[in-house]
C-alpha positions in Angstrom: 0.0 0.0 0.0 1.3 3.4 -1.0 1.4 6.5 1.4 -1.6 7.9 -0.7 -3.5 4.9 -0.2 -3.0 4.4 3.4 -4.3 8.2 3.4 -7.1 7.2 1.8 -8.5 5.0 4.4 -8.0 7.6 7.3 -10.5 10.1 8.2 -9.7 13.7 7.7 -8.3 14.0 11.4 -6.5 11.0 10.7 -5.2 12.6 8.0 -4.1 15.9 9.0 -2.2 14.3 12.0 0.0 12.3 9.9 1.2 15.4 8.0 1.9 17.1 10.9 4.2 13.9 12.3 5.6 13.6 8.3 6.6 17.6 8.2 6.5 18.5 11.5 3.7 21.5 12.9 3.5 24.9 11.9 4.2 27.5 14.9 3.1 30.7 13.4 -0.3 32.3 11.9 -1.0 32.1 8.2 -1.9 35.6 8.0 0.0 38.3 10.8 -2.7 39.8 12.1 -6.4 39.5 12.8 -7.2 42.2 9.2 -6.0 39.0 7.6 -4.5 41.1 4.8 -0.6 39.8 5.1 0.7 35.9 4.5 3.0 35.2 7.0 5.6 34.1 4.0 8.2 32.8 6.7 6.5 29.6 6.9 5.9 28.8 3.5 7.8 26.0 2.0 7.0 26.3 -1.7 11.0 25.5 -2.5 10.1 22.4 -1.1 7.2 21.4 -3.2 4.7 21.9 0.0 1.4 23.9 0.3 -0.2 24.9 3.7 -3.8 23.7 3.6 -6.1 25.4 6.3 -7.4 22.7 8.3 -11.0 24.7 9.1 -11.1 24.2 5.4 -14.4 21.2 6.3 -16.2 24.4 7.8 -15.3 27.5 5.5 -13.8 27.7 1.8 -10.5 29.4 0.9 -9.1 30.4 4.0 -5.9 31.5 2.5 -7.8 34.2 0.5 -7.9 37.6 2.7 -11.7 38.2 1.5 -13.0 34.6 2.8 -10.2 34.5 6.1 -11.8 37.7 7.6 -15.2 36.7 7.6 -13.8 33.7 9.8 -12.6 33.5 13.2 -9.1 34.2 13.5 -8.3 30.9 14.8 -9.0 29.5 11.4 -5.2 30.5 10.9 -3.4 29.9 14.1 -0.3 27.6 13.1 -2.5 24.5 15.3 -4.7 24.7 12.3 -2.6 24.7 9.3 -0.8 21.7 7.7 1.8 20.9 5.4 1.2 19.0 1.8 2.2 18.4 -1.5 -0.2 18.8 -4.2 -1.4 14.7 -4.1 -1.3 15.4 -0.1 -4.0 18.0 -0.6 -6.0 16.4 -2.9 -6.6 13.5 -0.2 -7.4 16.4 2.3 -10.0 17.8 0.0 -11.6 14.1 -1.0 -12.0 13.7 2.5 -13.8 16.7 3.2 -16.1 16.3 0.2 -16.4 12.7 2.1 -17.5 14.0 5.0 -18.1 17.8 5.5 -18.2 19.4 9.1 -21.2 19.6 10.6 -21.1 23.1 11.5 -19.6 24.0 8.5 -20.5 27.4 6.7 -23.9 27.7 5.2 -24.4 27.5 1.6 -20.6 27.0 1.2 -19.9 23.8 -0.9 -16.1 23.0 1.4 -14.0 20.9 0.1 -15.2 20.9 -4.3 -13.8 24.5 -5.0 -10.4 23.4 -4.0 -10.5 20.0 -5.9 -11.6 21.2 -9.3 -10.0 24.7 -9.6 -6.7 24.0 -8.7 -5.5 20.6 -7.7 -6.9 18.4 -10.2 -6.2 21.5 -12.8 -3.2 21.4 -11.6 -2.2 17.7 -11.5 -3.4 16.7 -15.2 -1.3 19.8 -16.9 1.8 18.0 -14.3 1.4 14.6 -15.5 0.7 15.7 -19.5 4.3 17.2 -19.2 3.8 20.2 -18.1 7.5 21.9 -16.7 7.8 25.0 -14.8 11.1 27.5 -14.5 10.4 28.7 -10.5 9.5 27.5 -7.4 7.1 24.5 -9.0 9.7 23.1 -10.2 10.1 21.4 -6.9 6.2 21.0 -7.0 6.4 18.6 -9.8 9.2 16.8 -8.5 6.9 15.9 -5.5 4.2 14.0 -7.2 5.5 13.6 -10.8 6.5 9.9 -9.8 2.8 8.8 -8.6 0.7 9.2 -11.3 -0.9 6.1 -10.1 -1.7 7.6 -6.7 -3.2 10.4 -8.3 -6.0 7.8 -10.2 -6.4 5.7 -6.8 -7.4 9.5 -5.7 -9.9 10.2 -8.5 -11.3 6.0 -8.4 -12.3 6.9 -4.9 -13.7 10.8 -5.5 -15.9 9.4 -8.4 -17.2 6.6 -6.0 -17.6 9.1 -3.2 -19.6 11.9 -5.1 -21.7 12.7 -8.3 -19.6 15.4 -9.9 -20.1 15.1 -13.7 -17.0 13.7 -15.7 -17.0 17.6 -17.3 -15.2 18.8 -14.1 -11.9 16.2 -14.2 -11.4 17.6 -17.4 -9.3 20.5 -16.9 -6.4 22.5 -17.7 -5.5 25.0 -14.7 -6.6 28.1 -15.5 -3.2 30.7 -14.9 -1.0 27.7 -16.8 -4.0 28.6 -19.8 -4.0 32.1 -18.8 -0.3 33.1 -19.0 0.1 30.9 -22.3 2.2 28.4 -20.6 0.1 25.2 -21.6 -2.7 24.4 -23.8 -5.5 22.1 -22.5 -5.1 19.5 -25.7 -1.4 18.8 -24.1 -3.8 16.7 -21.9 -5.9 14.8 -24.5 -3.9 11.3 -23.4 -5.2 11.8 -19.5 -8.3 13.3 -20.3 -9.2 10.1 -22.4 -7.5 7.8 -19.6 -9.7 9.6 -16.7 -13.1 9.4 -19.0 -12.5 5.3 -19.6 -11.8 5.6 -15.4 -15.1 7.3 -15.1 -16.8 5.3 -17.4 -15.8 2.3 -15.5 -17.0 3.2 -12.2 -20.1 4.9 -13.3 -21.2 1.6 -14.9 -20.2 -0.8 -12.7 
C-alpha cells in the first residue's frame, strides 16, 4: 500500500495528523494579524514542493484568501490549524472533506469541491501531460511527478464518493492557460484515460 492509499483510508483527522508527524507542525499564523491582509511568508515551504492547507477548510472555503479569512474566526489560521502538503497530499485532504463535511460548516458553502476542481486536479493533469515550470514549482512537480498512479487511486475513490459530472476532471488550470504556458489538448492522453476511469465506475 502506498502513502496515498494508506491516506485514503484515514478520516480527515487522521489525515491531518500524519502530515503534521511527516513535516513536522507549523508555529506561526497564516496571515500576521487578525485584518487577515498579510501571509506570514516565513512559513511557506514552496521550495520544497509543499502547500499549507487550512485545516477549518471542512467548515469554511478558501481560507488562505484575505476576502473569505476575515469573515472567519481568526483561529481559522493559528499555526494549530494549518498543515503541510504536497499537491497529491492535498487532494486527499479535499476528498476527505467532500467525504465528509463538518457539521457546523458554513452555510451555503460547498467546502472541500472549490479546491479539488479549480486547482488541484487542474493542476495535476497539466503535471502529469508534461507540463515543466522554471520557479519554485519546479520542486512542486518533482513531488508528485512519480505517482501518477496515486493520483488515479485518488480520483477511483472521488468518483465513487460523489456525483460530480466527468465535465469537471477535465481541466487545464486556469493561470498555466491564462499566461500561455500550456494548452488544454497537451492533456488529450489523461483526459481520455480519466473518461475510460469514469466510465468504469459509473457503470459498474
Amino acid at each position: 500500500m502506498t502513502e496515498i492509499e494508506k491516506m485514503l483510508t484515514f478520516n480527515y483527522e487522521e489525515c491531518c495528523d500524519y502530515l503534521k508527524v511527516k513535516y513536522g507542525v507549523i508555529k506561526k499564523n497564516y496571515f500576521t494579524s487578525p485584518l487577515c491582509k498579510y501571509p506570514n511568508n516565513s512559513i511557506k515551504r514552496g521550495k520544497e514542493g509543499l502547500f499549507i492547507h487550512h485545516i477549518d477548510e471542512d467548515k469554511a472555503i478558501m481560507l488562505s484568501e484575505s476576502e473569505y479569512a476575515i469573515k472567519n474566526p481568526f483561529e481559522y489560521q493559528h499555526g494549530n490549524r494549518l498543515v503541510y502538503c504536497n499537491l497529491l497530499e492535498h487532494l486527499v485532504l479535499h476528498i476527505k472533506i467532500v467525504e465528509n463535511p463538518h457539521p457546523d460548516k458554513n452555510k451555503d458553502e460547498d467546502v472541500g469541491v472549490g479546491g479539488i476542481f479549480n486547482y488541484i486536479i487542474p493542476e495535476l493533469n497539466d503535471i502529469y501531460s508534461g507540463i515543466e515550470y522554471s520557479n519554485w514549482k519546479i520542486a512542486v512537480i518533482d513531488s508528485v511527478i512519480d505517482f501518477k498512479k496515486d493520483y488515479f487511486k485518488c480520483l477511483e475513490y472521488l468518483m465513487k464518493i460523489s456525483d460530480i459530472d466527468l465535465k469537471y476532471y477535465l481541466s487545464s488550470f486556469v493561470y498555466n492557460l491564462l499566461y500561455k504556458k500550456w494548452k488544454k489538448e497537451n492533456n488529450k492522453k489523461i483526459f481520455k484515460e480519466i473518461t475510460q476511469l469514469y466510465s468504469d465506475i459509473k457503470n459498474n
